[in-house]
Structures are given as C-alpha cells and as structure tokens.
ZAGUPA-491676 format. One record per residue (C-alpha): z negated, y, x. Coordinates in pm, whole numbers, plus 50000, padded with zeros to 5 digits. Each point is the difference from the previous one (the first is absolute). Layout:
! ZAGUPA-491676
ZYX/...
***
This chain:
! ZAGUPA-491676
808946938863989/502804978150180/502185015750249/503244992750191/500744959350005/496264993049847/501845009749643/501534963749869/503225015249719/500584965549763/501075004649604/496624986449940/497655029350174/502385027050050/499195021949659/496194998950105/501225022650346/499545038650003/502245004950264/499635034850168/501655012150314/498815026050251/503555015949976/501665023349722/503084997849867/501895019050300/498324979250289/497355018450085/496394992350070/497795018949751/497394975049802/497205001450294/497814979349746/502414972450030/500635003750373/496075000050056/500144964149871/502784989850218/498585011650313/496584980049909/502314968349989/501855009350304/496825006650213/497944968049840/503174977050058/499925015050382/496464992850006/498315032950053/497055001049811/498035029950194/499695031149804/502875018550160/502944993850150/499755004250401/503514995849993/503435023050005/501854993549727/504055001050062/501605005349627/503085003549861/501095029049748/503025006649811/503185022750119/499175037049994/496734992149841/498295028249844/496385018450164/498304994649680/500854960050002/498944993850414/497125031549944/498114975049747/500474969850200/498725013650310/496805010949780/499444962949896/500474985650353/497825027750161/497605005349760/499754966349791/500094977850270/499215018050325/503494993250163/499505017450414/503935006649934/503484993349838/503464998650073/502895005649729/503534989350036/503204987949798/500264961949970/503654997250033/500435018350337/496984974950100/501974977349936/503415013450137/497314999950298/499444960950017/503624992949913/501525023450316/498224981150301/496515019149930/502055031550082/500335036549767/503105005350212/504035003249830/500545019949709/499924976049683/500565008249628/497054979149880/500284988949598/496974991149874/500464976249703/496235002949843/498274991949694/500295028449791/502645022750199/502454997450267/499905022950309/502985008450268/498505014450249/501785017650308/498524988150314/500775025650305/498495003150361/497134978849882/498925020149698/501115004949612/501895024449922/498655012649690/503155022049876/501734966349937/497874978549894/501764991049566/497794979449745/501454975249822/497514992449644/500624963149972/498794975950210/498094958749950/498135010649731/502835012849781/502554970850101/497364978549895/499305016049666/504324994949925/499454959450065/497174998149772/501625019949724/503824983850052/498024968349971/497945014549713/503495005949816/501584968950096/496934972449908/497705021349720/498174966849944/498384998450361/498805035350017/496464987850029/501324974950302/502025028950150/497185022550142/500925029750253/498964980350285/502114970649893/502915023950010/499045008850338/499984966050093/503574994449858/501015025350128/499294997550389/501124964450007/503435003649791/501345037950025/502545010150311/502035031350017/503644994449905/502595014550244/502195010149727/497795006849700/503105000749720/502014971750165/496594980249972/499595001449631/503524991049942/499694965750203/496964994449825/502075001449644/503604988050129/499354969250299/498144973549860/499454982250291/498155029850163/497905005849714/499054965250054/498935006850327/497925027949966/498874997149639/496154994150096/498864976049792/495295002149995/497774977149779/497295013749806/497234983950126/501075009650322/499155033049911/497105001049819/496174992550014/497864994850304/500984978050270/499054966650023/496104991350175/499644984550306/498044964950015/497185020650197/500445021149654/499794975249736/497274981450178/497865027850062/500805008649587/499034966549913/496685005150220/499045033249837/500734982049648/497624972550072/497775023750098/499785026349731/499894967249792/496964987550178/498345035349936/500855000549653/498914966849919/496325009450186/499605029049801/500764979849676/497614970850062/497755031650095/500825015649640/499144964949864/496924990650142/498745035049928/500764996149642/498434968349986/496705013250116/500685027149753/500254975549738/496704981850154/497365028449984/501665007449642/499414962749875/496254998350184/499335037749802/501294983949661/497994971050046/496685019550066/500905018049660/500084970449814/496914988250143/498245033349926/500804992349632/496924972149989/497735025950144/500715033949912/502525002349675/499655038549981/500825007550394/502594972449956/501735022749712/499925029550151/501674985950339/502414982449766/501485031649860/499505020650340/502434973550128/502805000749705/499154970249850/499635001749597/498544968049959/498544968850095/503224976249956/502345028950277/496964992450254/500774961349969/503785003950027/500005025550290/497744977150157/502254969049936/503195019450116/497715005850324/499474965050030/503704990349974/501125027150223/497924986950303/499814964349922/500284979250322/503114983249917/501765035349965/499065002750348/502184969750098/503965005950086/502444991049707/501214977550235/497084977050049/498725000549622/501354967849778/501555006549662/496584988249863/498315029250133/502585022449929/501074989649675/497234981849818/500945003049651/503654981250011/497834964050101/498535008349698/501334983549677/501255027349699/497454982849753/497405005750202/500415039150043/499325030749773/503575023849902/498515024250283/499684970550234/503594987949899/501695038350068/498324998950355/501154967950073/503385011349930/499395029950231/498784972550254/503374977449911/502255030350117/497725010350305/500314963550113/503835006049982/500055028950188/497904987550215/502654969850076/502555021750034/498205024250303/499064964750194/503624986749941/501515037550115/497674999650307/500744967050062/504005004650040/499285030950171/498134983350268/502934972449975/502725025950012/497875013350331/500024972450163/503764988049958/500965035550140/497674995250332/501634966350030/503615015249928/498995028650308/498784973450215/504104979849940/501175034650054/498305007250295/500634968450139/504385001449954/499335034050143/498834990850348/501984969649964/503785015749914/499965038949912/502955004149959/500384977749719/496565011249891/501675036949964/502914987849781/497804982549807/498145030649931/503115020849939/501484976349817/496584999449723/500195039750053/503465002549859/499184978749716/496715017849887/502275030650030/502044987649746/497634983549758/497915038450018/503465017249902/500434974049733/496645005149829/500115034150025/503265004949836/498554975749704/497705020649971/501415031950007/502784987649718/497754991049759/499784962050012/496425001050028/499555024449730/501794974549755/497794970450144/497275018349962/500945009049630/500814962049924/496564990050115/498305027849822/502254987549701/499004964450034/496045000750043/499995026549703/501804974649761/498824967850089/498114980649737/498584961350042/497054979849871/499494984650279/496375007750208/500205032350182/499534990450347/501555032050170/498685006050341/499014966850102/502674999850224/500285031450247/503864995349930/499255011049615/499205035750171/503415004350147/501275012749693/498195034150015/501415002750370/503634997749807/499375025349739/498565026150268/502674992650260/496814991050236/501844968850089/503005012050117/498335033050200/497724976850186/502714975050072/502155030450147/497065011650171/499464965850139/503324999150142/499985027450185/496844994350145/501774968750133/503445020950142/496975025850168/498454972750163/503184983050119/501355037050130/496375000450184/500634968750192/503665008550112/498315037050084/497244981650244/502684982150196/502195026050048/502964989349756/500905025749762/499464994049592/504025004349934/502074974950174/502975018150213/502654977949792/497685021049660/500615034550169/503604996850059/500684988149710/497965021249809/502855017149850/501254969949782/496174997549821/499794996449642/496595016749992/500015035049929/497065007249938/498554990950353/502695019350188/501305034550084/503185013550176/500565024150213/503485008150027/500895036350055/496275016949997/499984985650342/502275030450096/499325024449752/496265002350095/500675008650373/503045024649944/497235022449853/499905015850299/503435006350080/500595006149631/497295024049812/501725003649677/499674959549896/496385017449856/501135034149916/498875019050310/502585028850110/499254996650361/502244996650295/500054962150145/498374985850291/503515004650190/501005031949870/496555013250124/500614985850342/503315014150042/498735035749864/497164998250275/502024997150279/502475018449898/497825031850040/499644994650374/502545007050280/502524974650058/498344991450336/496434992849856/501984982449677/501614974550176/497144992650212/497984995249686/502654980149830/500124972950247/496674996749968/498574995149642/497044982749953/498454982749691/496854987049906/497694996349701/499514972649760/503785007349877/501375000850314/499834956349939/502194998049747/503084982150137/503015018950063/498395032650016/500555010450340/504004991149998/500075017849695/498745028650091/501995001850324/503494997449787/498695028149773/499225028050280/502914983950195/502295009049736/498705036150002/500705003150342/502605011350242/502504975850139/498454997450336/496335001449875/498024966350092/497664992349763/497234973250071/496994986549757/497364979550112/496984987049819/496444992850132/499124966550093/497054998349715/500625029249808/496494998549812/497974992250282/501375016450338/498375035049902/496734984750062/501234982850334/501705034550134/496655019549882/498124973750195/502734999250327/499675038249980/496084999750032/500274976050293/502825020550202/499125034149979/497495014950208/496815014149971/501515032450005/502714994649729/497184984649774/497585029250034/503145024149921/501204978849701/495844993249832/498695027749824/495864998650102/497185005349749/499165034950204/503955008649902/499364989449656/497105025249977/501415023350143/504215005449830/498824975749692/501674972149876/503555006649952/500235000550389/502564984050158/500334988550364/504024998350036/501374970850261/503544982450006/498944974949676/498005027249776/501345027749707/500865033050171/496155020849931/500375032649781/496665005349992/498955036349988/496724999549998/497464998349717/500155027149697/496765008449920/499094998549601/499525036849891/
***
C-alpha cells in the first residue's frame, strides 16, 4: 500500500490504484482500517520503530466533530499504539494561531476553505463559538471534480490524459476568483484582446505521464539492466550446460545399450522396450540426434564458426547430393541468408552506436564551449521533430498509410516473373511486410519521439525549459490541435463554485451569503469586530482573488459605516502545522496538561473525551452510556 506523496498518478498506472481515503463523504474520520495504515507511515517516516509510541500526539479533528468519530480514534492511539496522551484541536484556528503573531487574541471570523467542506467559524474571547459556526458542502475536492468534467465535455478524446489529479493540477495553477462573476464571462465572449490574455493555452505532454529521470536515474536504470542481464544470462548458460550433461549421461546410457546387444540380446530387448524404443533402427537415430546435439562445434559461438562448418552442404556440388541432401541444402542456402542479414543488422547497430557517442561527444563539446547557441540548436531540432511527429501522425490517422499499405499488399499478391526467386537476399526485400503491417511507420514515429524525449531531457538537466518562451506565448496561433488545450472561461467557473453553489445543482446558500448570515446573528458590537477581522485559510483560500472577493461580497451586505477587512494566511496549507507546533512551544506546562487528555483519563470517561482549550471543539461529552 502507497500513501500520501509515495502514490505516483500518470495515465499509464493510474487504473491499477485502489484509492481509499480515511474520510467519508461529509469529512469525517471513520475508516480506522485505513487510518491504521497511515499512522504506520507517519511513525516509520518519523523514525520510531519501538513498539509504542512514548510520545503525545497533538491532532487535528473536524468542526463540531462527533463523540463517536474522536471516541474510536482515541481507542486506536491508546490502545493500538500505546500513545501516554493526545491533544485534539481544529486546524484552521491553529492556523489563525500562527498567522496572528502566535496569539488566540481578537475576535476573527475564520473561513476555512477545506477539501471536502468549507467552515466559518466565529472566533470570540479565544474560543469557538459553536452556535455560529455554518457548513458550507463544497470545498477542493468538488471544485476539482467541475475542472475535470468541464474538461471532460470540452476535449472527450483526452479523457484517459485528463485524470482527476490532472484537473487538480490545472486547476491550482490557472483558476482565480473573478470580482464580478457575470461581467467576467461577458469579456471573455465580447473583448478579444482580453480573451487573448487570459485564454490559458497547456500542451499535452505537459500534462501527462511521469516526469522525466534524472541522470543519477537513468544511470542507476541502465546499471540494474546490465545487471538483471548478467543474472539472466548466468542462469541460461546454467540451463545449458545442465542440459548438456543431460544429454551426456543419456548418449553414454544409449551407447551401453547398444553394446549390450553383442552380449545379452534378450536383456537388450527388454531394456529396449522399457525405454520406448520399438526397434533397433529408433536406437541408432536417437543416438545420432544425441551426437549432433552435443557435437563440439555446437559448442562454439555462431560467431567464430566458418560457413564450412556451419553450412557444409552448399560447398557441395548438386550432382553430387541425394534429393534429401539437395532440400537441406536449400534449408542451409536460406539459414546462410539469414544469417548475413543478423551480422549486417548488428553490424550497423554497432555503427549507428558509435556515430551517436561521437555526435554526444560534438554536443558536449559546443556545450561547454557556447551554450547558448548549444540551446538554440537544441530548440531549434525540438521544434522541427515536433512538426515532423504531427505530420506522421496525421498521415496516419487519414488513411494514407492504409492505402500504401493496400497498394503493397496489391502489388506482392499480383506480381508474376520468370526470373530466379531471390527474395530475401537482401534485408531490404523484408521491408515490404513492415509496409503492409504499418510496422514501419509505428516504429519510425516511435523513433522520433524517443529523439524529442531525449532532447526535452537535456534542456530539463540544464535548467532550460522544453517549450521555448517565444512557443508559450505564441501558443495561441498553433496549428496543432491535437497537442493543445484551452482554458478560457473554466479558469473562473471552477473557483466561483464556492461563491456560486447552483453551477452543480446544489440549493445551498454561497460562501458570502453564509458569512453575512453568521454575523448577522450577533450584536452589532461583536459583528463589526468580527467583520474587520475575517480570516481564511485552507487549500482554497490560494486561489487568486479570493480574499478581495469575499470582502466586496460581505461588504455589500453591510452597513454604511461597517469596515470590513479579509486577510489570508501566509501558507494557507501549511501554517496549521506551524501554529500547532508554535502553540506546543509557548504554552506552559500547565496549559498542556489542561489541553492533553492522559491514558488514566482515557480509562476512566472513555474515548469520546474531550479536553477543551482556546484551539479545540467545545466537549459535550456526557459521560459513557452503558450497553443494556
């Protein structure tokens, strides 16, 4: 099992994931199973491996999470892994921690943009105040879902390129939050010089498969090649020399038979039918199949045998051999031929090898000696395999090859001369099978882009990037299709989920309209302090543009004198662990021991216990019902 970034998403090995979260539906933690297996990574990646855990564990939980949810969580901490005791607070007022100078003072109205649900939280005199506290049900997870489907809708041909996490991808990098969500969409369809501009224009490839190895990588590949090659070739000379001596002891046995003919017939009979044999004549030509099959030249390399040894019988004259000898000699005539043809192969191969070690030596030598000219050079060869790739494959995909495939089909089936038949004498006479499977022209394409890989890889390991700039900003004007996609107005739509349910059907107030309703149900005095001080977080929380519109929306529902003010935290992903971590290091011995709940408490109120301090869910824990 793979967990958190040890799980590698790529068209080519996401279908073989079963991906399974610890987490339902509605956010909360209920598949201990699964959360068993992420605390095991946790603890091994921290390097504990006594065990228990002589630790106290400081977790977070969701908003107003239920007894049941933190009663079998404290079980598998206490009892699974020996915990001495464990904390429990809410990540976003950890984080509202971090963000205000290490400090639960100010009243705040904390939104908590999450992955499955957003939370606004009331924040007053340094605790929650649970009678406001609204749920939103959409949060990363379900703006994520509308990219991949708008893309789904928009590009049906690249649905296997367009995986969930892709659409995350897209989506973090490209979406914002439009200040006027109508006024946006008309721009988009009436000013063509702002759709220019923010029309996002993404290559395929930059999206899709694995990326690109290292030269530590590909060397330490190429090592664990040559060695599983090593191994297998060890335990195939093992195989052979084991069948030899097989072979051996079966020829001496045979041999002893024979002999026992001269001295005993009737034993020799009997042990000749024991063995399978019917008569005298299959003895002689198992034995003389024997003899071929280890004869000492067999035992010599292809490579260092002459044609004599190999192919005796075509030194030999016709007239001089029987009509058997004559068909093996043919069989010999087209071995020899073949034969040829591997030597010639390997001998272009090695040919071909050695003009591309000399062409990396030139290259590496214009690199150290002018790189920038080496770099255009590259680009320049990159931009020209680009188009020769988008050439073949649109050949391909019209039909042209189908026809030339036909033609040759049409040509070798009707082709009639007198002449001697000397097909296959020359490797080229084989081509024509590559033309009527289409071989040829896969393996070319395959070829090429083998090349436009390897030339990426070298701009990658200097630091240039595959696309020229002068390619990206022009990437609009590209006749190629089927390598690009656009995002134009998803860009927007994606992130106004939140301030705009009903683009999926969902009859739920928006993010803004919750705000405004949760401070309107406290007294002016405690609603303006709490306006002027709204805080956002969460994986969301990034999206440009959020936080300004946000502030317009509860400005607007306002009084005329009411100051509104929205700030966002400085990493909202990561400063929950930072303000859980500033918070163990500032409070006191005191405050710590009042905030932990201890094995002995766990023992002695159960699990759903809940030790409240100014970051945790207010406790209503009333004690254990006993089952009757």
């Amino acid at each position: 099992m793979d967990v958190g970034n040890d799980l590698h998403f790529d068209p080519a090995t996401f279908k073989k994931y079963t991906v399974r979260s610890a987490w339902d539906a509605t956010d909360l933690l209920t598949r201990m199973d699964t959360q068993e297996y992420i605390f095991d990574y946790i603890f091994s990646r921290l390097g504990i491996n006594t065990s228990t855990i002589d630790h106290p564990v400081l977790l977070t939980e969701s908003v107003c999470n239920p007894n049941y949810c933190r009663k079998e969580l404290s079980e598998l901490l206490f009892e699974c892994y020996g915990v001495p005791s464990v904390c429990y607070g809410i990540d976003a007022v950890f984080s509202y921690y971090y963000n205000n100078s290490n400090s639960f003072a100010g009243d705040s109205l904390i939104v908590s943009a999450g992955h499955k649900a957003t939370y606004i939280i009331p924040y007053i005199d340094g605790h929650i105040s649970t009678q406001g506290i609204k749920r939103l049900p959409i949060g990363g997870q379900h703006t994520t879902q509308l990219m991949h489907d708008l893309l789904h809708l928009k590009y049906p041909d690249h649905r296997s390129l367009l995986l969930p996490t892709r659409a995350e991808q897209l989506k973090e990098k490209h979406c914002y939050v439009a200040f006027d969500f109508h006024a946006e969409l008309l721009r988009y369809r009436s000013d063509k010089a702002f759709a220019q501009r923010h029309v996002q224009c993404v290559r395929l490839y930059d999206i899709q498969g694995p990326p690109l190895a290292s030269a530590e990588d590909l060397v330490k590949k190429q090592n664990r090649r040559r060695e599983q090659g090593l191994r297998l070739k060890k335990i195939l000379e093992e195989r052979r020399i084991a069948k030899r001596d097989a072979q051996e002891r079966e020829l001496t046995e045979l041999r002893d038979l024979l002999q026992l003919k001269m001295h005993d017939p009737t034993t020799f009979r009997h042990k000749l039918k024991d063995l399978g044999y019917g008569s005298d004549s299959a003895l002689l030509e198992a034995i003389a199949k024997l003899e071929t099959a280890i004869d000492p030249i067999s035992k010599v390399p292809d490579s260092e045998k002459t044609d004599e040894e190999l192919f005796p019988l075509l030194f030999v004259p016709d007239s001089q051999l029987s009509q058997e000898q004559i068909i093996v000699k043919q069989k010999q005539s087209l071995q020899k031929r073949m034969r040829d043809g591997r030597l010639r192969a390997k001998k272009n191969r090695d040919a071909a090898r050695l003009a591309k070690e000399r062409e990396q030596r030139e290259s590496e030598a214009q690199r150290q000696l002018d790189p920038t000219k080496w770099i255009e050079q590259l680009q320049a060869k990159r931009k020209s395999l680009e188009g020769i790739i988008f050439q073949k494959r649109k050949r391909m995909e019209s039909g042209e090859g189908a026809h030339k495939r036909q033609r040759a089909m049409a040509e070798a089936a009707f082709e009639t001369t007198e002449k001697e038949d000397t097909f296959g004498a020359d490797d080229a006479d084989w081509e024509v099978y590559l033309t009527m499977t289409g071989e040829n022209d896969e393996e070319d394409l395959r070829n090429k882009q083998k090349e436009l890989d390897h030339i990426d890889g070298q701009l990658l390991q200097y630091g240039v990037t595959a696309i020229p700039t002068s390619v990206q900003s022009n990437c609009m004007g590209q006749q190629d299709p089927e390598n690009l996609i656009y995002l134009a107005n998803e860009r927007t739509r994606v992130a106004e989920l939140l301030f705009r349910p009903s683009l999926v059907g969902l009859h739920c107030m928006s993010l803004s309209d919750i705000a405004g309703y949760v401070l309107s149900g406290f007294p002016t005095s405690i609603q303006q302090s709490l306006a002027q001080n709204i805080f956002i977080t969460g994986g969301s929380a990034q999206a440009q543009g959020f936080a300004a519109r946000l502030a317009a929306d509860v400005r607007a529902q306002q009084t005329w004198d009411s100051t509104v003010r929205v700030w966002k935290a400085n990493d909202p992903i990561l400063d929950t662990w930072r303000g859980m971590q500033q918070w163990c290091q500032n409070s006191s011995a005191a405050m710590l021991r009042d905030a932990f709940v201890t094995r002995a408490m766990y023992e002695e109120h159960g699990g759903a216990f809940l030790q409240e301090h100014a970051a945790a869910n207010t406790s209503n824990y009333h004690g254990e019902q006993s089952e009757a």
